[in-house]
C-alpha positions in Angstrom: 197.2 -89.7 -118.2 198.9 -86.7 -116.9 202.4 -85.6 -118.4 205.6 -86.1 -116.8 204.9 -82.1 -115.7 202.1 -82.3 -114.6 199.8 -81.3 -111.2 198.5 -84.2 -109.8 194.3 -84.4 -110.8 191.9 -83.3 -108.4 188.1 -84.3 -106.6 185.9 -82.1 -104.5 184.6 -83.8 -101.5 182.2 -85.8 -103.3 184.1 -88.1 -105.0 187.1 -88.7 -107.2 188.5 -87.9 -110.3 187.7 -90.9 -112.5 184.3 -91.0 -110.7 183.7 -87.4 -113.3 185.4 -89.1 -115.8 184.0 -89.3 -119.4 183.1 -92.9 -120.1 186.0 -95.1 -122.0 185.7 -96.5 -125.1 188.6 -99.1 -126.4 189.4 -100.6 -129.7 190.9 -103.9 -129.0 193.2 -103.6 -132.0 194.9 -100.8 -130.9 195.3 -102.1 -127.9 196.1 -105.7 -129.3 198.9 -103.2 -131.5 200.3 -101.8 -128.0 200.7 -105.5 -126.7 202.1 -107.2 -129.5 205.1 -104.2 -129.3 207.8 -104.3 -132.7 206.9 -108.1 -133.5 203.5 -108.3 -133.7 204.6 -109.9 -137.6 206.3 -112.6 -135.7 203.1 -113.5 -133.1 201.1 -113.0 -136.0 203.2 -115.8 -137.5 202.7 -117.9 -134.3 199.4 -117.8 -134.1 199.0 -119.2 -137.3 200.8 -122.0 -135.9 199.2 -122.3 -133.0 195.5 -122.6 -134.8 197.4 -125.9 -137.0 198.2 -127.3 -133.8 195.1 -126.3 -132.0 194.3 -131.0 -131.7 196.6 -130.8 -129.1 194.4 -128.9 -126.4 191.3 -131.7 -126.9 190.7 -132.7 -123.7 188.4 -134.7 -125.0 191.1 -137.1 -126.9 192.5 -139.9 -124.2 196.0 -140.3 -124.4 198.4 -142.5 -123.3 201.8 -140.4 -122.1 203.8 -142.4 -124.9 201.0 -141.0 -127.4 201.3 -137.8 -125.9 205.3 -137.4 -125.9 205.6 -138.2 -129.5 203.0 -135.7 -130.6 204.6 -133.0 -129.0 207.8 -133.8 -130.0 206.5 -133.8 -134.1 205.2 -130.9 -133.2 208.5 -129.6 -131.7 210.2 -130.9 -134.4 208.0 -129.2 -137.2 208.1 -126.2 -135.8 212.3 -126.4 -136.2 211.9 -127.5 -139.7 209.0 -124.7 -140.2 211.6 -122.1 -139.9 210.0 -120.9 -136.6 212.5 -121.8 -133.3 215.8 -119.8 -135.3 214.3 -116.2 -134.9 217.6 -115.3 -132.6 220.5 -117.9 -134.0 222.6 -115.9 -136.5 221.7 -116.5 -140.0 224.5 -118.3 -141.1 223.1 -121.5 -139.3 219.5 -121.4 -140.4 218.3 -118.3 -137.9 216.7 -115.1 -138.2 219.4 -112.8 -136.1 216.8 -111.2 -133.5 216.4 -112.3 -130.2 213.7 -110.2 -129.3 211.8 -111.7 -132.3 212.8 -115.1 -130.3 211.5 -114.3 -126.8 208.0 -112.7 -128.6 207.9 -115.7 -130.7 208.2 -117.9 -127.6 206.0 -116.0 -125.0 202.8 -116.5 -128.3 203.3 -120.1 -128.4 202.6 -120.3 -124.6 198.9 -119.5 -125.5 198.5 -122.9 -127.0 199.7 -126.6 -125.4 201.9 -125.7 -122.7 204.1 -129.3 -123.1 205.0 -127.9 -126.4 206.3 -124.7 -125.3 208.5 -126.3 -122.5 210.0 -128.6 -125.2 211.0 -126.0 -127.5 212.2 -123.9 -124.6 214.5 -126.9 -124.0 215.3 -128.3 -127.2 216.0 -124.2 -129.1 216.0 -122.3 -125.9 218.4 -124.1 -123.1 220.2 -127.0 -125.3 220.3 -124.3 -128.3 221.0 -120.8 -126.1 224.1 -122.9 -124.3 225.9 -124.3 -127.3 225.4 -120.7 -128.9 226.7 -118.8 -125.8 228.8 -121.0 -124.2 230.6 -122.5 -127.6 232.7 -121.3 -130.6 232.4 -121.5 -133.9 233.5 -124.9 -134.3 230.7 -126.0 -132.1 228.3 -123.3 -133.6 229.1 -124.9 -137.2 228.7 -128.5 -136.2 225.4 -128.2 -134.3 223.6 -125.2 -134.6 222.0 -126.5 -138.3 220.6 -129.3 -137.2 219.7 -128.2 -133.9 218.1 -124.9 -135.0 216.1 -127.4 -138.1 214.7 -129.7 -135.1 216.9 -132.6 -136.7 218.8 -133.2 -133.8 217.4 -132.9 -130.3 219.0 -132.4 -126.9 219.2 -131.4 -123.2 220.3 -128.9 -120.8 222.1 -131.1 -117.7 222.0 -128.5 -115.3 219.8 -129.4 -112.5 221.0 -132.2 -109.8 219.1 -134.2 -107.2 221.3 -132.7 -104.7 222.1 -129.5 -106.0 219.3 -127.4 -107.6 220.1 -123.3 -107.4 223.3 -123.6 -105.6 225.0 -124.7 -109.1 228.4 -123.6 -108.2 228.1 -126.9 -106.0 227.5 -129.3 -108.7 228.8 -133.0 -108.0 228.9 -134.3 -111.7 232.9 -134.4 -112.6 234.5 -133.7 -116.1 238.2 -134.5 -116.0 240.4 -133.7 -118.6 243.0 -137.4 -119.7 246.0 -135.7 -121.2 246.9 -139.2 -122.6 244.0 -139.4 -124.4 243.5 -135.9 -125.2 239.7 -136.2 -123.7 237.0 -135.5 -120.8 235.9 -137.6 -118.9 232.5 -137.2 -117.8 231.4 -139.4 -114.5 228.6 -139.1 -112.0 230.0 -139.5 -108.5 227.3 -140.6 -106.4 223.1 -140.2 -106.4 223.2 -136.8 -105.2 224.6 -135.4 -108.4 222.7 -137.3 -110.9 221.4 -134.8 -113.2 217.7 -135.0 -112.4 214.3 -133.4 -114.1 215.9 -133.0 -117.6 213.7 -132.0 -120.7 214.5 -134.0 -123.4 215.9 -136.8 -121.6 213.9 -139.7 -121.4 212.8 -140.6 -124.5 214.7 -137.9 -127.4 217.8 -136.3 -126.2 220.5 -137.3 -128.5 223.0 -135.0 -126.7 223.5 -132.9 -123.5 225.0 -130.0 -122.7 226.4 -131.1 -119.1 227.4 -128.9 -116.2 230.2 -130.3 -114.4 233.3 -129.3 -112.1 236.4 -129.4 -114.3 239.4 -131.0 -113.4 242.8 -130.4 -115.6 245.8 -132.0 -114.2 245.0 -132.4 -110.4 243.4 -129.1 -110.6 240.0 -128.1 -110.3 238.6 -125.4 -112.1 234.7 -124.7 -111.1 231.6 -125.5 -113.3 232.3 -125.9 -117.4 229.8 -127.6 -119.8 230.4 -130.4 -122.0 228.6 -131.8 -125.0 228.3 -135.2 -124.6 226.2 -137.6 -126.4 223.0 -139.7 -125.0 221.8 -142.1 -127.7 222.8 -143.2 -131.5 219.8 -144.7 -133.3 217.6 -144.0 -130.6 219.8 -146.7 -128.0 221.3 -145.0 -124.8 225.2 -145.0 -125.1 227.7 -146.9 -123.1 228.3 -145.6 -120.0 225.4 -143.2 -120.0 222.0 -144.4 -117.7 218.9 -142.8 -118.0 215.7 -143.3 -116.3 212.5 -141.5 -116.8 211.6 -138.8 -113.6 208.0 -140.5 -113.8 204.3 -139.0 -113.7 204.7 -134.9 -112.7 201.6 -132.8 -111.5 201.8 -131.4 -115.1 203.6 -131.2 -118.6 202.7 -134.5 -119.3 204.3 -134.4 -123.1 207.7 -133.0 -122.1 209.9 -136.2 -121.2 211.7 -135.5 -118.0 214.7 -138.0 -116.9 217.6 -138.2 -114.8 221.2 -139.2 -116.2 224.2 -141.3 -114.7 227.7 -141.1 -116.4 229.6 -143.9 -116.1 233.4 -142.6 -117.0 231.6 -141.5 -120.8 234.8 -140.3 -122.8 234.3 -137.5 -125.4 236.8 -135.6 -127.4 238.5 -132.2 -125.6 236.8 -130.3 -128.3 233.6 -131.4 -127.0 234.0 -128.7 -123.8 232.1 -125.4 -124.9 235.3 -123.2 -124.7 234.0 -119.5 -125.4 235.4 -118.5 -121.7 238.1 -121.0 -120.6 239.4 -123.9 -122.8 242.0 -126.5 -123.0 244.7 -125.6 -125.2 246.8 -128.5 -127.7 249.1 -128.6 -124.6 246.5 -130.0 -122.3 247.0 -126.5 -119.9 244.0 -124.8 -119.2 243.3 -121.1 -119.7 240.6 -118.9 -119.6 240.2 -114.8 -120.5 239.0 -114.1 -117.0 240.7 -115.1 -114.3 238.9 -114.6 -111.6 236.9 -118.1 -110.8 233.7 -116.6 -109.4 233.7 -113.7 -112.2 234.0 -116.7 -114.7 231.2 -118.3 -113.2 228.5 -115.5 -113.5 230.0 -114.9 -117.0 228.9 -118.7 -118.0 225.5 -118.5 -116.3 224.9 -114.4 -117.5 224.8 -115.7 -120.8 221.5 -118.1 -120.5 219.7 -114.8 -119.0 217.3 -115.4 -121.8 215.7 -118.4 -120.2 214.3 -116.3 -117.5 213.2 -113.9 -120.0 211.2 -116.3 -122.2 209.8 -118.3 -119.0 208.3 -115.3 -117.6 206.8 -114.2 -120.7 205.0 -117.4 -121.4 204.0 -117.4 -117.4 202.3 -113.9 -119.2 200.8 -115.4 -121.8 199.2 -118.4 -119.9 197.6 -115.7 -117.7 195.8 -113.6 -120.9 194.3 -117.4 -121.8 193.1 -118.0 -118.8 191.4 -113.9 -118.0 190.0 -114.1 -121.2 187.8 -116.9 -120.6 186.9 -115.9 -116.8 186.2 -112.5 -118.3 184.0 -113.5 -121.6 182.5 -116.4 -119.1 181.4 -113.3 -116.9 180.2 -111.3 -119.7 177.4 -113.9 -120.5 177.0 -115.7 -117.8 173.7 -114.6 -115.4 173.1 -115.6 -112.0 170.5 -113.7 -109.3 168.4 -111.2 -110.1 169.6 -108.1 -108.8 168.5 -104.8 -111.3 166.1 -106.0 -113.8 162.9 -108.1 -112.5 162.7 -109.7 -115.9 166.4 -110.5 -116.2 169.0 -111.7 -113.8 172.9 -109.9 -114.0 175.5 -110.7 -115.7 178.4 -112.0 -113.3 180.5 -108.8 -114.1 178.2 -106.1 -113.3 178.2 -107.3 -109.9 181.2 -105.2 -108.3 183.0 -108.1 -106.2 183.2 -109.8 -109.4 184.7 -106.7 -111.1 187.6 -106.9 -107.9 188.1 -110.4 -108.9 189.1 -110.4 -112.3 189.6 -106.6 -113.8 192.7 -105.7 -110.7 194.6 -109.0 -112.7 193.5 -107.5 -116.3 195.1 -104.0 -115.7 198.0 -106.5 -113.5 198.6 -107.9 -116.7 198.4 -105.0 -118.9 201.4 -103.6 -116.6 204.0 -107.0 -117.1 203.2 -107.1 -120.5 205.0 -103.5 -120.5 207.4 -104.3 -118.0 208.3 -108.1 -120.0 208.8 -105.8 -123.2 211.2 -103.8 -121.4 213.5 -106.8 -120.0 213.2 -108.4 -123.4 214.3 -105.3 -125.0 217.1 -104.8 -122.9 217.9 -108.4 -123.2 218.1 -107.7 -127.2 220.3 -104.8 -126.5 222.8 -106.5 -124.5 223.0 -109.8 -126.5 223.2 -107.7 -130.2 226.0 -105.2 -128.7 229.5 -106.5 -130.0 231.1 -106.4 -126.7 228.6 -105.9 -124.1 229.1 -103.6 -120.9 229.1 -105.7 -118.3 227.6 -103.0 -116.3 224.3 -103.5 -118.2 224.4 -107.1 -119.1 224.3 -107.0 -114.5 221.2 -105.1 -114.5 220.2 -107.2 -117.3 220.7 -109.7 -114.9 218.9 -108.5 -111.7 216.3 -107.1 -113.7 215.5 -110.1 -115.6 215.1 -112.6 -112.4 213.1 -109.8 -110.9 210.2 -110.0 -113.8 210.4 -113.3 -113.8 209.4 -113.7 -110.1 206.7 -111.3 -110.7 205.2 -112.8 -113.8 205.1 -116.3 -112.8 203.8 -115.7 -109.3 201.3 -113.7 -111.5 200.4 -116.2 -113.6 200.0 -118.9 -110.5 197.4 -116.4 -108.9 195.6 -115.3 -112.0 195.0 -118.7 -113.2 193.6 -120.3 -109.8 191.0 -116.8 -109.3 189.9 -117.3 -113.1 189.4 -120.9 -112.3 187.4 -120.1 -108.9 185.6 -116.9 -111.2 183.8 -119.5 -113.5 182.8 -121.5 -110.8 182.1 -125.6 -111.1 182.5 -125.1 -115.2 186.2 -123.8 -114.4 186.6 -127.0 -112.8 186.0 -129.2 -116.3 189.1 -130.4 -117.9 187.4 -129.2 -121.6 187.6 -125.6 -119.9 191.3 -125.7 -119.9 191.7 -124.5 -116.6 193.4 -128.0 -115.1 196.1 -127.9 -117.8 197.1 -124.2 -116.9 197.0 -124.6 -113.3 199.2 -128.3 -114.0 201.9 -126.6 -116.5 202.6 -123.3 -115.3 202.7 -124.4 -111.8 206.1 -125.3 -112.1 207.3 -121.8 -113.9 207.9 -120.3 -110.3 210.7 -122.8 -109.7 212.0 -123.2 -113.6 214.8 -121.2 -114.3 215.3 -120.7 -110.6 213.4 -120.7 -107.7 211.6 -116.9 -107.1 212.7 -116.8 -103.7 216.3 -117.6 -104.7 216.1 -114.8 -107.9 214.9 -112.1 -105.4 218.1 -112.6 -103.2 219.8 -112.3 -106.5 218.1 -108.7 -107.2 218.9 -107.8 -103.3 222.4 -108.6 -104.3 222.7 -106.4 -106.7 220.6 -103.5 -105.2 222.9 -103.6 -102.1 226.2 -103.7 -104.0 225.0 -101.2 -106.5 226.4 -103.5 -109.5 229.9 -102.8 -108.0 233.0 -104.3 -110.1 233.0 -107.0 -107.5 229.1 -107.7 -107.7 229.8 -111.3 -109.6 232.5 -112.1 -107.0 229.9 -112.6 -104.0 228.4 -115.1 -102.1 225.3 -113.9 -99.4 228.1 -114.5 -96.8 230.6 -112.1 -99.5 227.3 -109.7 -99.9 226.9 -109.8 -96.0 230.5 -108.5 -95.6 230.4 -106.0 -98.1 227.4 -104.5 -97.4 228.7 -104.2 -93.6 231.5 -102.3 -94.9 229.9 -99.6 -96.2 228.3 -96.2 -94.8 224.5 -96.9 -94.8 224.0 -93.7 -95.8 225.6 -94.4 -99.2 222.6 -97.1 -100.1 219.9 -94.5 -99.1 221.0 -91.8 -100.4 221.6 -93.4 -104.2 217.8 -92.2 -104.8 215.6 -89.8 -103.4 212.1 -91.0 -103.2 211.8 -88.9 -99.8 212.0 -85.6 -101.4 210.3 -86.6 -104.4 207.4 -87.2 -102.3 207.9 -83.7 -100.3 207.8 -82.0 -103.6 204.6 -84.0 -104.3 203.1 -82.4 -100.9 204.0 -79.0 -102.0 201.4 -78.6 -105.0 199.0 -80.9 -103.2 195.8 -78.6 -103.3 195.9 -77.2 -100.0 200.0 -77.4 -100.1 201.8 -79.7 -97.4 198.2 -80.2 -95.9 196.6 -81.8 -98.6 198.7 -84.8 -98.5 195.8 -86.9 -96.7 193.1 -84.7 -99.3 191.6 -87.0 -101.6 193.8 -85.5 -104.4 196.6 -87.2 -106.2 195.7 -90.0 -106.1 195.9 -90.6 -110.4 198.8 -88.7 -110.6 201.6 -91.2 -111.7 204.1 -89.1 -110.2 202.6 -89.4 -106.6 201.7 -93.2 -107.6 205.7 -94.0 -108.2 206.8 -91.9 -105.5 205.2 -94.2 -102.9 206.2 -97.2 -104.2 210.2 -95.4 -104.6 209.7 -94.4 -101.1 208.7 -98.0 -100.0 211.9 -99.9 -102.3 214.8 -97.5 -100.8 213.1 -97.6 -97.1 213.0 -101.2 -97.4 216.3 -101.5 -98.8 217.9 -99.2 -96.3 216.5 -101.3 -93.6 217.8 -104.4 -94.9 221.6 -102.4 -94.9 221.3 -101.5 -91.6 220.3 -105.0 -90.4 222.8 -106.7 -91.9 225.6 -104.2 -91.0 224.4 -103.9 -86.6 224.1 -107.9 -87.1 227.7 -108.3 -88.1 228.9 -105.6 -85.8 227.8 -107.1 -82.8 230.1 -110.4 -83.7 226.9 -112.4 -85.6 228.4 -114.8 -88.2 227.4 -113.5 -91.7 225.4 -116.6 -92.3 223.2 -116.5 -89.3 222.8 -112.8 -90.2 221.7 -113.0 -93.6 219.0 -116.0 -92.4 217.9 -113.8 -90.2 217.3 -110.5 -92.3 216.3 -113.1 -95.6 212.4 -111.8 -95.2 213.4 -108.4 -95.2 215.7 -109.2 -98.3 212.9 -110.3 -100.6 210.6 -107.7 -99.2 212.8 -105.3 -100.9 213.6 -107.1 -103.6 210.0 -107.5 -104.2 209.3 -103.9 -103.8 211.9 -102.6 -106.0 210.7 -104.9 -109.0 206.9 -103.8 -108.3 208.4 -100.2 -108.9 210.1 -101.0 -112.2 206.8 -102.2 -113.6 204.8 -99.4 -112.4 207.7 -97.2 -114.3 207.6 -99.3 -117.3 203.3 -99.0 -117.6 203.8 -95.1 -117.2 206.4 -94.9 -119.6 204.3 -97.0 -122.3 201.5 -95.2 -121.5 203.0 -91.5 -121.5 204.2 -92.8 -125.4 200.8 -93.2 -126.8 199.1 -90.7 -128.6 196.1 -88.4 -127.1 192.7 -90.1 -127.5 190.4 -93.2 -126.3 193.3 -95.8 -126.1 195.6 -93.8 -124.0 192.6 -93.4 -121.7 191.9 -96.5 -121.4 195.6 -97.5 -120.9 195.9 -94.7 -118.7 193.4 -96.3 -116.4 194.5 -99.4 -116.3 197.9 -98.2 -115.2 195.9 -96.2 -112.3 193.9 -99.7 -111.4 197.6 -101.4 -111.1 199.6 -98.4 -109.0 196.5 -98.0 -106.6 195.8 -101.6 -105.8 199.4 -102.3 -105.6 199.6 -99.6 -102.9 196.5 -100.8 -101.3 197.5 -104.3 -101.1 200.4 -103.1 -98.9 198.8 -100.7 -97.2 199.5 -101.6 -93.6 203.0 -100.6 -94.9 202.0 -97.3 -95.7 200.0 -96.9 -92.8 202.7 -97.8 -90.2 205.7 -95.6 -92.2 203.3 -92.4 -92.4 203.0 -92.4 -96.3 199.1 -93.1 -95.5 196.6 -91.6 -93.5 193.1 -94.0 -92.5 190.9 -91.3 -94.7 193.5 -91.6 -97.4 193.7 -95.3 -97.2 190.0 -95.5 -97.5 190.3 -92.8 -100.0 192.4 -95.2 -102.4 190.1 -97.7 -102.4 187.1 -96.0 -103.3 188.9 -94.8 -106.6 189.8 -98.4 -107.0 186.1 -99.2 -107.0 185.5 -96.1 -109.4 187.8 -97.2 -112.1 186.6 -100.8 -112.0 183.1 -99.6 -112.7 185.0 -97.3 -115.6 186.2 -100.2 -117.3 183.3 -102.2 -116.5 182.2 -101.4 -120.2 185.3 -102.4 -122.2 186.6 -105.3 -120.4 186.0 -107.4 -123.3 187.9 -105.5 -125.0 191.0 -105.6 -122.8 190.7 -109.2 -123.2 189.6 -109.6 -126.5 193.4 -107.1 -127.7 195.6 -110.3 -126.2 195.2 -112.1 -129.7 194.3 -115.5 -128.5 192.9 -117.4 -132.1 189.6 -119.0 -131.3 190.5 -122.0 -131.9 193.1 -122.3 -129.4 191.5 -120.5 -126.4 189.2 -123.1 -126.2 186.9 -123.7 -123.2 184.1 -123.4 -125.8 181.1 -124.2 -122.8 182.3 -120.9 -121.2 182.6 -118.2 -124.1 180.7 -119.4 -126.4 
């Protein structure tokens, strides 16, 4: 990999760089060592736990979804009293004080049975993460113990049948009885029963409920109340619960939807760490501003996105490994060898296929390390800028877009790469496909976190960022000078100093040279982000200026929105595999990592190529120039792509799928 100061490499007309490349050689524990990052102790740890478990992916055992739902919830439950869901409560209620021990804990259970992931995410992640955030230490005291030990289980009431990302809007009321000195919870009508709640059909003992607050007449936006489900395993009084039913996948988790019925709980029951009811029955909070308050509440759970993404990660590496050690054994056709037919990978469409999604993956692994690092640096700082815990924010939704769309794609090539065997139930490729599927809508639908990191890249994390609606956004972003959002970067002139020691100077901008220099490689994709995002600006801005309501407009420019979102999160992965990359020592490893990186830049480029083409940041010959380099690193890292595979740490035992590796 070249250095930060580097010239970009160079071919002659013959070829490319990587094509005169010294052969690579990888170690797959040093690469396992750069994927496990600071905790490989703590996936180590999992692992283990994952092979004790490893009964739970046997296709071949017939269950009934009552069988099912109680073996994942023992096993949700031992892995509580096992010590291993408290990695980031404090250590005063059972915990281990590090939440990026949490999120790495949580992303290497995702390599095993996907039902038991999603009910610890709900029971230590969502019910445990919102009375942590959202409560005090009264609450803290009273639950966390037993929560954190898997003795007492419970839900996140979010979600509504008529109200899913727009939470702001919930239905569900909580209104404070000054003569009785408590809340009372009640579901208005059908459109705000909370609906597709973990935990809640057969185990949920108590919920965390979002509801619009009501003190005295007065309504005070979304709050959360604990408020209890069953005693004994019986449903309370006033509280109806019915099960969501048979889901595509996730079979163990117990989804249900809730009805309160005017269910009465004590004042100290609302999780009070923002806005409270004091002894006098007046409400206060420490921020005043509504909106502000809002996005305070919901900032806090930013870890959910963090640990869904990563597992989205981790379900990918299963399912490569298996397509890739299926296609290093399995022959079909004979092509070189009259005596022998080829192994599926030597064949070079096979190669495009699967090794583009290996060097993919390599890249969000670097780029989910990042977010989950800043994510420990917010959450650990005693007061928290609010600048950072934003782009905290922003960036988190972002990677989590990216990896679950990742893992949706991955999974469904790996399955089509191992042909009519993918297709067996044993193979494991049906349970991925069935459980992560729903990762691009959990914790907020992709589309819907892309506007979010629009948002923010428009506003520039401005002090009123958390105060906007799109239609607020809209307006705001009309009111500014254009010039200001372009001019906050400048990828342009980065790339014109990248023409200037081009062999050849300006010309040799469409010379095959370059072309593995990571400073040319995160130019482009700079250059496409602020283009994008300056386009979006001025969209929205002549929209409103001709008289357009903001609504219409935003609807209008919402393609372009995501475009750029998408573009600007592409780039911060690309940065984050460079970075990693440019840390490693000299030798074999960093080749190989360096290579990979150049696989991910230049196919992310060439994937949007007609975008580079029609702005003037590609020539045809350099176009076609980029893709015969792709071809010449995949036949590179033809050799060690068992390897690559082989470093994500997946335990025999649990990968499974025994007919296609062996």
């Amino acid at each position: 990999m070249a250095s930060p100061d580097a010239v970009p490499r160079t071919a002659g007309p013959e070829g490319a760089a990587s094509r005169t490349a010294p052969p690579l050689e990888a170690d797959a524990a040093a690469l396992r060592a750069f994927l496990d990052g600071p905790h490989a102790a703590v996936r180590d740890a999992v692992r283990a736990r994952l092979v004790e478990q490893a009964t739970l992916l046997d296709e071949r055992v017939d269950l009934s979804r009552a069988e099912l739902r109680r073996r994942v919830r023992d096993e949700v439950v031992a892995i509580g009293a096992g010590g291993q869901a408290g990695y980031g409560f404090p250590p005063q209620y059972g915990g281990g004080g590090d939440i990026g021990a949490s999120v790495a804990a949580f992303e290497t259970l995702a390599y095993g049975d996907l039902s038991v992931l999603v009910k610890s995410g709900v029971q230590y992640g969502l019910f445990g993460g919102a009375v942590l955030q959202l409560g005090t230490t009264r609450h803290h005291e009273a639950y966390l113990p037993d929560l954190v030990s898997g003795r007492l289980l419970g839900c996140f009431a979010m979600t509504e049948t008529g109200h899913g990302s727009n939470v702001q809007a919930l239905g569900t009321l909580a209104r404070y009885d000054a003569d009785t000195d408590e809340i009372v919870v009640t579901t208005p009508d059908d459109a705000s029963r909370k609906d597709y709640i973990g935990n809640a059909a057969d185990d949920g003992e108590v919920a965390v409920v979002f509801a619009q607050l009501e003190v005295a007449g007065q309504g005070h936006g979304v709050h959360a109340v604990l408020v209890p489900l069953r005693r004994d395993g019986a449903v309370l009084p006033g509280v109806r619960i019915e099960d969501c039913g048979a889901k595509l996948g996730l079979e163990g988790v117990d989804n249900g939807r809730i009805w309160f019925d005017e269910v009465r709980v004590p004042r100290a029951n609302l999780l009070d760490r923002f806005a409270g009811i004091g002894d006098d029955g007046i409400y206060h909070s420490s921020i005043e501003n509504p909106h502000r308050r809002f996005f305070t509440m919901l900032g806090t759970l930013v870890q959910g996105r963090v640990s869904v993404g990563g597992a989205a990660l981790a379900a990918s590496k299963v399912a490569l490994e298996i397509a890739v050690r299926y296609a290093l054994r399995r022959r079909q056709f004979e092509a070189s060898t009259p005596s022998e037919e080829d192994l599926l990978l030597d064949y070079g469409m096979h190669q495009r296929r699967l090794l583009p999604l290996v060097a993919r993956t390599y890249a969000l692994s670097c780029a989910q390390e990042e977010v989950a690092g800043q994510l420990h640096r917010v959450f650990s700082a005693d007061a928290p800028d609010d600048r950072a815990r934003r782009a905290l924010e922003s960036r988190a939704a972002g990677t989590k877009a990216l990896l679950t769309w990742h893992a949706t794609a991955t999974i469904q090539e790996c399955r089509e790469a191992c042909g009519g065997a993918g297709y067996l139930a044993v193979n494991r490729f049906s349970a991925l496909k069935a459980d992560t599927d729903v990762f691009t809508t959990f914790e907020g639908d992709n589309h819907v976190l892309l506007q979010l990191v629009a948002k923010g890249l428009l506003t520039d994390y401005s002090s009123d960022f958390e105060d906007l609606d799109q239609f607020g956004m809209v307006r705001f972003v009309t009111g500014l000078a254009v010039e200001t959002v372009i001019e906050r970067t400048a990828a342009h002139q980065l790339l014109e100093r990248i023409r200037d020691v081009l062999p050849g100077g300006r010309d040799g901008w469409d010379q095959e040279a370059g072309l593995l220099d990571p400073d040319y490689q995160l130019a482009m994709l700079r250059y496409r982000e602020e283009h994008q995002l300056a386009g979006v600006a001025r969209r929205l801005k002549a929209g409103v200026g001709v008289g357009t309501a903001p609504g219409v407009v935003f609807s209008t420019v919402q393609d372009h929105v995501i475009a750029a979102a998408r573009s600007h999160v592409d780039r911060l992965v690309l940065e984050a595999f460079v970075a990693r990359v440019r840390s490693q020592p000299e030798g074999p490893t960093r080749d190989t990592l360096a290579a990979l990186c150049d696989l991910y830049a230049l196919t992310t480029i060439e994937a949007d190529r007609g975008w580079f083409l029609e702005h003037g940041r590609l020539s045809a010959p350099r176009s076609k120039a980029i893709t015969r380099e792709v071809s010449a690193v995949l036949r590179r890292l033809r050799p060690v792509a068992g390897e690559l595979v082989a470093a994500f740490g997946i335990p025999a035992e649990v990968l499974g799928a025994h007919d296609l590796v062996g």
